[in-house]
C-alpha positions as CSV (number, residue, x, y, z in Angstrom):
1,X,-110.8,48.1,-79.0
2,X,-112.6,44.5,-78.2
3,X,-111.1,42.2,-76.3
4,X,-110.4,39.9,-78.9
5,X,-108.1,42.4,-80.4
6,X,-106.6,43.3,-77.3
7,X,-105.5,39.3,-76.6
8,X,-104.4,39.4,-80.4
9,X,-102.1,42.2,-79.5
10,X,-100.8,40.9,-76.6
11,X,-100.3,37.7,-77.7
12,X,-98.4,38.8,-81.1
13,X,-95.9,40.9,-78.8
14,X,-95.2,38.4,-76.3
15,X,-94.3,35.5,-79.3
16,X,-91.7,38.2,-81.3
17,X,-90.6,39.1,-77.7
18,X,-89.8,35.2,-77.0
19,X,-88.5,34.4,-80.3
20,X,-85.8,37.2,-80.0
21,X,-85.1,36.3,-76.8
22,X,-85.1,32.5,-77.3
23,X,-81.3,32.7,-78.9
24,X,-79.7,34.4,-76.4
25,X,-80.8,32.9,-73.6
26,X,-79.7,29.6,-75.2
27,X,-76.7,30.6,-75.8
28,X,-76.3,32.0,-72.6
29,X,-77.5,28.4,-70.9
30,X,-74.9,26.4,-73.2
31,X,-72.0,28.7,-72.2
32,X,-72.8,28.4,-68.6
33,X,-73.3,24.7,-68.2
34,X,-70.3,24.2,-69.9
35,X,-68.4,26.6,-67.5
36,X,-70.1,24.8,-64.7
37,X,-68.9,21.7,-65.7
38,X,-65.5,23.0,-66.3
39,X,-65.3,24.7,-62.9
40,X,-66.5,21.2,-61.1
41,X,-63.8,18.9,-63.1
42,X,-60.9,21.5,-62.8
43,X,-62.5,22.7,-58.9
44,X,-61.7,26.1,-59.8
45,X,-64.7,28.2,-58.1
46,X,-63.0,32.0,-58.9
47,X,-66.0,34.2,-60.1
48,X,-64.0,35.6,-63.0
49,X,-63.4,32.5,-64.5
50,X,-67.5,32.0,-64.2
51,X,-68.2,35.9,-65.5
52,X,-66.0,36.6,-68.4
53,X,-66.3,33.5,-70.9
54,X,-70.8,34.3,-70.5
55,X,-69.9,37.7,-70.8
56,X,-67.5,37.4,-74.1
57,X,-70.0,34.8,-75.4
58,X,-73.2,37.2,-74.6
59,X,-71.1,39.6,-76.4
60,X,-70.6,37.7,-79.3
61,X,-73.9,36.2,-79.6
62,X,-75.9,40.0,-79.8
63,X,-72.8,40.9,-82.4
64,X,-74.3,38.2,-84.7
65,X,-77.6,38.2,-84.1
66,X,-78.8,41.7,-83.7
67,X,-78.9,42.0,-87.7
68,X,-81.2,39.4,-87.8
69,X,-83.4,40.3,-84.3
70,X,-83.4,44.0,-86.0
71,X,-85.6,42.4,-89.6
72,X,-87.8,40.4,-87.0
73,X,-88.5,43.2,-84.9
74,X,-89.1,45.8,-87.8
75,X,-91.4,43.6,-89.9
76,X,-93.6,42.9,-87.0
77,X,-93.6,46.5,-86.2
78,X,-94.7,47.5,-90.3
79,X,-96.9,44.4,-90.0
80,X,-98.7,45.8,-86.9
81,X,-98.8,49.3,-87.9
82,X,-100.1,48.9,-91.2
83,X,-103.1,47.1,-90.1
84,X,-103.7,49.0,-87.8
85,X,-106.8,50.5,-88.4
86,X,-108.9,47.3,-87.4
87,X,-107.9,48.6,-84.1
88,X,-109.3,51.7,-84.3
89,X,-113.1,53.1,-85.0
């Protein structure tokens, strides 16, 4: 394998891996500046109050979502693996 094909690889990988993580960890960034926030208006620092609303929201999020991260990750799986032979000699 060149290394051409190698960086191709790589970089395919790393961009599905970002794009299915991109949602989540937005969601997970809303939900917990908006608890911040709450916390600092309401000056309410208990860590359950911080834990369970990212937690139910994480929940939610992979609920709804994993349909559609499942069709991303399988057609770039088929995608890879049927042209795969330019990878081997």
């Amino acid at each position: 394998m060149e290394t051409a094909q190698t960086v191709t690889l790589l970089r395919n990988t790393l961009e599905i891996a970002f794009v299915l993580a991109a949602p989540l960890l937005a969601i997970a960034t809303a939900v917990s500046l908006l608890v911040n926030v709450v916390q600092v208006l309401t000056s309410l620092q208990d860590q359950t109050i911080s834990q369970v609303p990212r937690l139910m929201a994480m929940g939610v999020a992979t609920l709804l979502l994993t349909p559609w991260m499942l069709r991303r990750l399988a057609v770039f799986t088929v995608g890879m693996w049927s042209d795969f032979h330019g990878f081997v000699r």
